[in-house]
C-alpha positions as CSV (number, residue, x, y, z in Angstrom):
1,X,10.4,-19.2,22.3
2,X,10.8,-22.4,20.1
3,X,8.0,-21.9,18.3
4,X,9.1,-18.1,17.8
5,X,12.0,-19.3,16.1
6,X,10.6,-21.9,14.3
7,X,8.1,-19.1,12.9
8,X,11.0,-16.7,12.1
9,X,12.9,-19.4,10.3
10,X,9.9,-20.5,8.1
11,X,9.4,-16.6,7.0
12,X,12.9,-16.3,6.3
13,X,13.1,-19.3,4.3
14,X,9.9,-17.9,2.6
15,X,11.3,-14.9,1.6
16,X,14.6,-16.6,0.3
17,X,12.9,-18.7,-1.6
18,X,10.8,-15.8,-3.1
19,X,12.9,-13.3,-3.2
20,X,13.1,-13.0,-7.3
21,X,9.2,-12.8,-6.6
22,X,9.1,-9.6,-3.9
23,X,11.5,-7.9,-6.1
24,X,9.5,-7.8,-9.5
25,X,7.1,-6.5,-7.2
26,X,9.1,-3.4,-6.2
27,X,9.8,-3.0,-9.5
28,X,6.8,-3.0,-10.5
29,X,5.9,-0.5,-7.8
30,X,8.3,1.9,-8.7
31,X,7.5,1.5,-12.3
32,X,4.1,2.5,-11.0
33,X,5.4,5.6,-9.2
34,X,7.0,6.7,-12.4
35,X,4.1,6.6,-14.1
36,X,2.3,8.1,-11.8
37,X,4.5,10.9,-11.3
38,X,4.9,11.6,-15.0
39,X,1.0,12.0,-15.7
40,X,1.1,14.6,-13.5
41,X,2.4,16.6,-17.0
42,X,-0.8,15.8,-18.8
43,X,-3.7,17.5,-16.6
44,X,-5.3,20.1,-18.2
45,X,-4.8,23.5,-16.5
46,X,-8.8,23.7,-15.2
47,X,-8.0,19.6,-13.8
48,X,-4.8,21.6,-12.0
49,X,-6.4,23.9,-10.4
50,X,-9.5,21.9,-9.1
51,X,-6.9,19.1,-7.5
52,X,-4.9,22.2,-6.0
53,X,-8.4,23.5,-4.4
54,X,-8.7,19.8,-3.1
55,X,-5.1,19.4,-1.7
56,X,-5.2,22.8,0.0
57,X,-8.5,22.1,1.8
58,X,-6.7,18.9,2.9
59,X,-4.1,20.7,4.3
60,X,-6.0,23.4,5.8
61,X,-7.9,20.7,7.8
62,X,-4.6,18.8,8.6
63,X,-3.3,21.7,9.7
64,X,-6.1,22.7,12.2
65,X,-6.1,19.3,13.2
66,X,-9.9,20.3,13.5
67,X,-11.4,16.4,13.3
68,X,-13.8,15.5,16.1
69,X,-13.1,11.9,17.8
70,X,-16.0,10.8,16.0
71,X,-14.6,11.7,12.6
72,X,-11.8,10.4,13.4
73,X,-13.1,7.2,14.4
74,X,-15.2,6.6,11.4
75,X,-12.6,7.6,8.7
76,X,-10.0,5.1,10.8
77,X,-13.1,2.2,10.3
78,X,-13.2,3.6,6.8
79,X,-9.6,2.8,6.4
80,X,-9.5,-0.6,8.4
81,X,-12.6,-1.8,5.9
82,X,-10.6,-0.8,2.7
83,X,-7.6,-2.4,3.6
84,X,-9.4,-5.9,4.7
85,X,-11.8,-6.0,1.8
86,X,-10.7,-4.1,-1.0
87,X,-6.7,-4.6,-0.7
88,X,-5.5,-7.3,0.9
89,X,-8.9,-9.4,1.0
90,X,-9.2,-9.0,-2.2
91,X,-5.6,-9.6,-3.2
92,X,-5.9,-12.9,-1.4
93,X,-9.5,-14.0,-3.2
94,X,-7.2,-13.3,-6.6
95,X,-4.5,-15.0,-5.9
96,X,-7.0,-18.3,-5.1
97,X,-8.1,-18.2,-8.2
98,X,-4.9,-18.2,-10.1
99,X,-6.3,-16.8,-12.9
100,X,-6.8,-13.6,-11.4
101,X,-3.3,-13.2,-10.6
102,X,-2.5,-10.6,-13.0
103,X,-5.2,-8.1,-11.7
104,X,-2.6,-8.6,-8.2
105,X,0.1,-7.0,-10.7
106,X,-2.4,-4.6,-11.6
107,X,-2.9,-3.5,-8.4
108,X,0.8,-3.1,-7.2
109,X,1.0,-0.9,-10.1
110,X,-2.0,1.4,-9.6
111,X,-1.3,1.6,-5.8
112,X,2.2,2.9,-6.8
113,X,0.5,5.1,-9.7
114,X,-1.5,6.8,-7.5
115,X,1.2,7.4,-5.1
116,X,3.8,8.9,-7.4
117,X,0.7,11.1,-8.9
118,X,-0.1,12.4,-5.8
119,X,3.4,13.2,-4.8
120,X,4.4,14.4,-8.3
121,X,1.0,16.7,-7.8
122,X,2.2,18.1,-5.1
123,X,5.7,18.8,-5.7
124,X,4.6,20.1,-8.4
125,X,2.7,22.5,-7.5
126,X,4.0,23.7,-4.3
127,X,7.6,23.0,-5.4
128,X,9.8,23.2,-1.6
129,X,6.5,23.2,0.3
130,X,5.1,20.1,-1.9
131,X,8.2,18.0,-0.7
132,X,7.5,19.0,2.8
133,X,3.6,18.1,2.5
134,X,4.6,15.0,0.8
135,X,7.3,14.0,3.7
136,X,4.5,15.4,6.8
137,X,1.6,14.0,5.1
138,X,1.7,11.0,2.7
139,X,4.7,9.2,3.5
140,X,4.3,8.5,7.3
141,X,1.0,5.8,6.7
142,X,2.5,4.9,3.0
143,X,6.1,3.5,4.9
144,X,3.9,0.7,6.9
145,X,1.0,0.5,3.9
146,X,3.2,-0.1,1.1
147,X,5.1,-3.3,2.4
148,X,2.2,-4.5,3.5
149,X,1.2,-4.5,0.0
150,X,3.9,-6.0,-1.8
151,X,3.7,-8.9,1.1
152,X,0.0,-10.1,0.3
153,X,0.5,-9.0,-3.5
154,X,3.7,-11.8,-2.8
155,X,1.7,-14.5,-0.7
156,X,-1.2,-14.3,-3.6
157,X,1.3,-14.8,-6.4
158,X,3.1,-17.5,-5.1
159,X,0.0,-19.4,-4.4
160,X,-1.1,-19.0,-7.8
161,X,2.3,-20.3,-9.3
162,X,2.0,-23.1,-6.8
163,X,-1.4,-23.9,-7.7
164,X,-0.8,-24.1,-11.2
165,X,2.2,-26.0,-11.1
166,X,0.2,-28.2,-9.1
167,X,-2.6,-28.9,-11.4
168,X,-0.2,-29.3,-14.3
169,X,1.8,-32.0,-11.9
170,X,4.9,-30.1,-12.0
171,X,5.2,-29.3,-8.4
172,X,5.2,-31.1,-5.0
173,X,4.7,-28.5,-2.9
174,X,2.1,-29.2,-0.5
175,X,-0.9,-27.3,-2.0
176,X,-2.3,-26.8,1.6
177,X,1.1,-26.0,3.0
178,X,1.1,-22.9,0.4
179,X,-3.0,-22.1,1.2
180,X,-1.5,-21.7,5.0
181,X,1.6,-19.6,4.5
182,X,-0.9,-17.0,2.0
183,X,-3.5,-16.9,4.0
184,X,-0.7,-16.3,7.1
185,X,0.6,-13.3,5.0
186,X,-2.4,-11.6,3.8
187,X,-3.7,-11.9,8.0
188,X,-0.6,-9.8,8.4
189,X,-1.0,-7.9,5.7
190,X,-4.2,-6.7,6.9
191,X,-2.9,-5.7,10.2
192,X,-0.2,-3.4,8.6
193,X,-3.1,-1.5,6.4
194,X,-5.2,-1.4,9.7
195,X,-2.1,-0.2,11.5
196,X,-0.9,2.3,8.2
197,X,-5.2,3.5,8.3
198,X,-4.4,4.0,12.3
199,X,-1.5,6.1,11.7
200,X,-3.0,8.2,8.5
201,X,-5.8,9.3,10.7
202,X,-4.3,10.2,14.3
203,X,-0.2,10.2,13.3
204,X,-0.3,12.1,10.4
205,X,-2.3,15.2,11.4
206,X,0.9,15.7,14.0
207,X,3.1,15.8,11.7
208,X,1.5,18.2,9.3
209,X,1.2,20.2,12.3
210,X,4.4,19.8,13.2
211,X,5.7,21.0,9.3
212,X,2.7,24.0,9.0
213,X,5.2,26.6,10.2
214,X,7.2,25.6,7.0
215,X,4.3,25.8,4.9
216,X,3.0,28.8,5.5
């Protein structure tokens, strides 16, 4: 229990302490989602339709919930490798580098780009029945996915600012102190986007099944 509480006090201190930090981030995010949303304007009408052809054979398979355990099971592995490697893994290999800390800003902002594009799609073109697909479909997995982004995005940032104020003897925070707490938050990280590929796989579906009366 003490060493709970000694855990929960460290985070919170953490997050205190980097709080101007995890909100430039959301910002950023949402700039993202704006951006996202609003190229949605510029597809051409034959890019339209074969993105609508895409999203309704999504939903038609949703909908039958017609995945065999096997596909389920290798699009959940699918998931769990993406997250590890190519989010949070390599968010954490960035943010060790300190120089590649801006492609960590660049990938809050795509990951928020392509969620307000595909939700701007959508609604877009289904109007009432896009905001229900959205809510039934993309936002269950994206509520546990997209914190868990912003908190290794966060970790690998303020290990780079560390790092460099370390080389440039500005700083005397422990350098292996900082190395522990990132590494601590992208390990969590990467069991949110395992959880978040979990629920995308075998939640989700029951949700869209749950909405298909309303989007038929």
């Amino acid at each position: 229990m003490y060493a709970v509480g000694k855990l929960g006090e460290v985070a919170k201190e953490f997050f205190l302490r980097h709080l101007a930090l995890y909100t430039a981030l959301l910002i950023l995010f949402a700039i993202g989602i704006g951006f996202g949303a609003m190229a949605t304007q510029s597809l051409s009408q034959a890019q339209r339709a074969d993105l609508a052809d895409y999203v309704s054979s999504v939903l038609s398979t949703l909908a039958k919930n017609s995945l065999t355990v096997a596909n389920r099971g290798e699009l959940a592995w699918q998931g769990l490798t993406d997250s590890i490697l190519k989010t949070t893994g390599l968010m954490w290999l960035l943010g060790l580098t300190v120089i590649g800390a801006p492609v960590v800003l660049g990938i809050v902002f795509l990951r928020g780009f392509v969620l307000g594009f595909t939700i701007g799609f959508i609604i877009d073109e289904l109007y009432v029945r896009g905001l229900i697909l959205s809510l039934s479909s993309v936002l269950p997995h994206n509520l546990v996915a997209v914190p868990a982004i912003i908190l290794a995005a966060g970790g690998a940032l303020s290990f780079s600012a560390s790092a460099l104020k370390t080389l440039l003897g500005l700083g005397k925070e422990s350098i292996y102190g900082q190395f522990a707490t990132t590494t601590g938050l992208a390990l969590v990280s990467a069991s949110l986007l395992a959880l978040a590929a979990v629920v995308e796989v075998y939640i989700t579906p029951v949700f869209v099944q749950l909405s298909k009366g309303l989007l038929t």
